[in-house]
N, C-alpha and C positions, 0 to 999 in steps of 0.2 A: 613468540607473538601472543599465544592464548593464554588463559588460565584456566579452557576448558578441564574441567576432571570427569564428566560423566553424564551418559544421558539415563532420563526418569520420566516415568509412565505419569501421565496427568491422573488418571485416573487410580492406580494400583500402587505407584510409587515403585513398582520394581527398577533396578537401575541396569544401566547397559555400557559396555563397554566402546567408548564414540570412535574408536581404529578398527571398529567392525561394520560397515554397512547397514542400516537396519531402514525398513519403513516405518511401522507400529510394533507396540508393544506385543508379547505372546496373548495377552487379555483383549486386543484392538484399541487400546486407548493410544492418542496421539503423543508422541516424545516431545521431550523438551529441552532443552541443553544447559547443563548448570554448570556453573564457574566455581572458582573458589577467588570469591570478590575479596576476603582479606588479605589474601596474594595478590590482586589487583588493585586494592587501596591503598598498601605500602610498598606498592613499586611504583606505581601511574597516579598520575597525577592531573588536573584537569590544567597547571600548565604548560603540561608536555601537549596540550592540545593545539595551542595557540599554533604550534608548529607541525603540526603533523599533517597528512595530504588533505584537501578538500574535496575531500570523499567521505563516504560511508566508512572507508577504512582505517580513517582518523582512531574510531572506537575499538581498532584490530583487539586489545587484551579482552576485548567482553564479544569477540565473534569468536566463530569456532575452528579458522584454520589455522595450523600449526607451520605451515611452511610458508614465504611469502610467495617462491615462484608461482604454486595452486591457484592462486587469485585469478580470479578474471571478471576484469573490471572494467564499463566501459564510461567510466565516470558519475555514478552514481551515487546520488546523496549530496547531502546543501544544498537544497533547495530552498529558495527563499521564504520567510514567515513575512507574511505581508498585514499590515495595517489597514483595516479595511475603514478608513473614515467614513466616508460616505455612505455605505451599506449600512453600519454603522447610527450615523445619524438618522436613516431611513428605521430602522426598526429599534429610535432609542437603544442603543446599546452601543456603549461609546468605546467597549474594550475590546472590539472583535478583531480577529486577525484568521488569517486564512494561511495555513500550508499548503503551497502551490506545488504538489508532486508531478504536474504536469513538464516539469523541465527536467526529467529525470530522460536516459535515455530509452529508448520505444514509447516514450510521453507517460510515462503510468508507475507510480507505487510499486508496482509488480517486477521492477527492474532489481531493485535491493534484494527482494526474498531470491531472487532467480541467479543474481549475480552469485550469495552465499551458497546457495545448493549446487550450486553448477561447480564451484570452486570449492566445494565438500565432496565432487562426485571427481574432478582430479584427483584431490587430494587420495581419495578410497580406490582410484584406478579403477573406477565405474565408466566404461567404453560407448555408451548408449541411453540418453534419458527421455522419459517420456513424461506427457502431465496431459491432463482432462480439463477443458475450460471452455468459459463461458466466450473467451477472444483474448484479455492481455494479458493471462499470465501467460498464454501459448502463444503470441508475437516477442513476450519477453523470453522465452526458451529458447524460440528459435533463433531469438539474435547472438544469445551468451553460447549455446553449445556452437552455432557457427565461429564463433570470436574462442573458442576450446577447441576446435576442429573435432568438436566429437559429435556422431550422428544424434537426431533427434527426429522424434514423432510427436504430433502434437494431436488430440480428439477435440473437433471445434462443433457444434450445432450446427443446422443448418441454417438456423438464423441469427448467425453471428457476424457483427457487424464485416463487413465487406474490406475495410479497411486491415482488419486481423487476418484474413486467408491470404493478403494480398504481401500483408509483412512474412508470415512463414513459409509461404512460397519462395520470396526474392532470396530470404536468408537460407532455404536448401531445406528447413524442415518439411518432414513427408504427412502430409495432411490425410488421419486415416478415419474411419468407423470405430474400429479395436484396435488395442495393447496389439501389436507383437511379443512375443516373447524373447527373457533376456534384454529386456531394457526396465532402466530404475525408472520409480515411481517417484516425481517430482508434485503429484496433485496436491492442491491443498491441503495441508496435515498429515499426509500421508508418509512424511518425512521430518524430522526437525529442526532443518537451517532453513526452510522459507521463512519464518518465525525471526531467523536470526537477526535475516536484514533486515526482514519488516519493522524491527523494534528501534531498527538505528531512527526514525521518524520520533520516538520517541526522547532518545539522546539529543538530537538535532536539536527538538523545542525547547527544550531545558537549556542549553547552551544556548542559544539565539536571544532567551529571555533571562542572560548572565545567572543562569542555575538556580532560579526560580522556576516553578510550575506555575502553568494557568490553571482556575477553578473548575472549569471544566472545557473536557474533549469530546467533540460533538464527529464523531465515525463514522460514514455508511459501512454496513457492515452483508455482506453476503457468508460465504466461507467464515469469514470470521480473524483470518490471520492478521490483518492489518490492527483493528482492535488487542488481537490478544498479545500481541508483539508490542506496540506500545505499552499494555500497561504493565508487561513483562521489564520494560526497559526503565520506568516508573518505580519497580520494585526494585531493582540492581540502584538504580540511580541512590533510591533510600539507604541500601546498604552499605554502599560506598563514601556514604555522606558528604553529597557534591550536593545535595537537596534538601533542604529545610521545610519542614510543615508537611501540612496531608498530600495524597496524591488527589489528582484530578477525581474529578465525576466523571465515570463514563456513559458517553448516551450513543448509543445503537440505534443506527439510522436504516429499516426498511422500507422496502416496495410493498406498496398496497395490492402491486397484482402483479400474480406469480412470473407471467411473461412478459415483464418491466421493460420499459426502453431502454434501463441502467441495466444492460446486462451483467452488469458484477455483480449486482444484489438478486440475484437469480438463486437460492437458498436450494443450491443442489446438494450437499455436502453434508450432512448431519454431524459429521466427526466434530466440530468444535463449539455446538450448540451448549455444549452443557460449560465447557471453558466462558462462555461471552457470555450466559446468565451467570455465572457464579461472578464473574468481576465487575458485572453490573450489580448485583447486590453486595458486593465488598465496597466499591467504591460510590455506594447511595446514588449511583447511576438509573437511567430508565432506558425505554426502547419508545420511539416510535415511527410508525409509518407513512409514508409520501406517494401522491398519485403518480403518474403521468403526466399528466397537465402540470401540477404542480413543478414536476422536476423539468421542465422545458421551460417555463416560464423564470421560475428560480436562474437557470444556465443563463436565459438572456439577457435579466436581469443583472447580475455579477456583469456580467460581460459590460453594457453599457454603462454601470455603476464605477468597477473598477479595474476594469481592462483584462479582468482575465477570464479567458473562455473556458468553465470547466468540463469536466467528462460528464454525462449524465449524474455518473455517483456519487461524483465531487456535487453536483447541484441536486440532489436531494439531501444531501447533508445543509443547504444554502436553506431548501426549500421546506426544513424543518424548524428554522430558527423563529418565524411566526408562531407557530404551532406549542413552540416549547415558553417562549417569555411569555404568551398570552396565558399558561398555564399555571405561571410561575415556576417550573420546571429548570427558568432558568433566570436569575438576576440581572436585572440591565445595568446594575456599576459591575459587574463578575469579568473574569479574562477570559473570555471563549477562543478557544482555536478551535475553529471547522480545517477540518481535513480534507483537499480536494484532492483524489486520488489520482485525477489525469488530466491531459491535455483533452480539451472538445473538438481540435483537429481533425480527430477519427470520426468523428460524427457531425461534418457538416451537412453532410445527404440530409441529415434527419433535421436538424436545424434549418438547415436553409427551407425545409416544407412550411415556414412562419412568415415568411417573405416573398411576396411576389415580386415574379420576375419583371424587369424596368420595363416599359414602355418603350414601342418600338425605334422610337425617336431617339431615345437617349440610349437606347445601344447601338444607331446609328454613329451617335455620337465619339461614345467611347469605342469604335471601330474604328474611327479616323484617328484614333489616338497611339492606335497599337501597331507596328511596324512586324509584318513577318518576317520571322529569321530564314 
């Protein structure tokens, strides 16, 4: 299935052997997984695509399992790239389209990188994973090592949305303060298949838009994996010459304040800060930041605009796009993909405080409408 050959320290280049377990490198730099793409450019082919599952694991020769039973998959990936016309004509900018990773399963981006590690820690005969989060990559753990039968812990804040304690509870993972010992470390970068999945978002866009690139990708970025896996997948894509012309612009979308409502842009993690500046100045990319207000108004916005409700992080990435044309930052004939990393499902508690509740009449009303079971 792979053409993995070897994993390599971002920072030191030492390489490592990928049928050994590893978290980080002996240096602390985060790993990263390399193929040997001209083994995978004169065996595969992007018509063997047309046919392959509609999943993430379409891209099987550029992930890193080697066996297919290891997979554990619960349908993730192809997610639709939607045309966002009307958003669109609202901020002049006629070429925007939005990746809705909200239909992924646990609703979130986080499903891909978790699916890949979880089915790397089969493959390694790793009996126990853990991971540290902000809420969905640890709703995303807890659903894949459940669907593995293998035990999981997950470290959640305690102001993590309510929705997230409520996913790893049903699925059996064990909600703690600290690590136990004897279980792998699934956190952010702290391994190098979350990375793996996370780039298939990248493959996806290029297929979707028949193996062209848009000019630029607009990321919220916390951790930073979601960003460095696409433009990871950007660079394969080049190698493989399925893509023609430069890669995108990346632009790096944070929270103006540290304890953000987008809890995924909660910038706990340092490990992959220096990977997301370097590929923001490779790729004549920028960074910047989104309030609160901004990123609730932006979510309601999309929603009433083009029917899709995103995740807080998905809508600071919405709620950047003022910010960046008025700057010029960003051309209004250019191809933007905004990346919406979740479904806003999880967060209607917090949505719905914009909305008062009906008047008592008219829930009178819709009372006479509802039939108890």
């Amino acid at each position: 299935m792979t053409t993995l050959t070897h994993l390599e320290c971002s920072r030191c280049r030492t390489q490592y052997d990928p049928a050994v377990a590893r978290n980080l490198c002996d240096c602390g730099g985060p790993l990263l997984a390399r193929y040997d793409l001209e083994m995978a450019r004169t065996g595969w082919s992007r018509d063997w695509i047309k046919n392959a599952p509609a999943t993430m694991w379409r891209y099987a020769p550029v992930l890193p399992v080697r066996k297919p039973p290891s997979i554990v998959s619960l349908g993730e990936g192809m997610t639709p790239l939607i045309h966002a016309r009307r958003l669109g004509e609202r901020l002049d900018a006629g070429n925007l389209w939005i990746k809705d990773e909200g239909l992924n399963p646990t609703a979130t981006f986080k499903a891909r990188g978790i699916s890949c590690a979880v089915s790397m820690a089969v493959e390694l005969g790793i009996p126990g994973v853990a991971v540290r989060s902000e809420g969905n990559a640890a709703s995303a753990l807890a659903a894949y090592a459940a669907a593995a039968g293998m035990e999981a812990q997950v470290v959640l804040p305690a102001d993590a949305p309510r929705a997230n304690y409520v996913e790893c509870s049903a699925h059996g993972a064990r909600v703690v303060t600290t690590f136990s010992e004897g279980l792998f470390d699934l956190s952010a970068l702290h391994e190098p298949y979350r990375i793996e999945g996370s780039k298939t978002i990248g493959y996806e866009i290029a297929e979707q838009m028949s193996w062209t690139l848009p000019d630029v990708v607009v990321y919220p970025v916390g951790a930073g994996v979601g960003l460095i896996g696409a433009w990871k997948a950007f660079e394969e894509l080049e190698q493989l010459a399925w893509t023609a012309g430069a890669r995108p612009r990346m632009i790096a979308v944070r929270a103006e304040n540290p304890r953000t409502v987008a809890a995924g842009l909660r910038a706990t993690e340092p490990l992959g800060e220096g990977l997301v500046l370097k590929i923001i100045g490779e790729s004549g990319g920028t960074t910047v930041a989104v309030g609160d207000r901004e990123i609730v108004a932006a979510a309601l916005e999309l929603a009433a605009v083009e029917g899709i409700l995103a995740a807080p992080e998905g809508a600071a990435a919405v709620a950047a796009l003022p910010k960046l044309l008025a700057a010029g930052l960003l051309k209004r004939d250019e191809r933007i993909v905004v990346v919406n990393t979740g479904s806003g499902l999880k967060y209607l508690e917090m949505y719905a405080t914009r909305f008062p509740r009906a008047a008592a009449g008219e829930q009178d009303k819709l009372g006479g409408l509802i039939t108890p079971r």
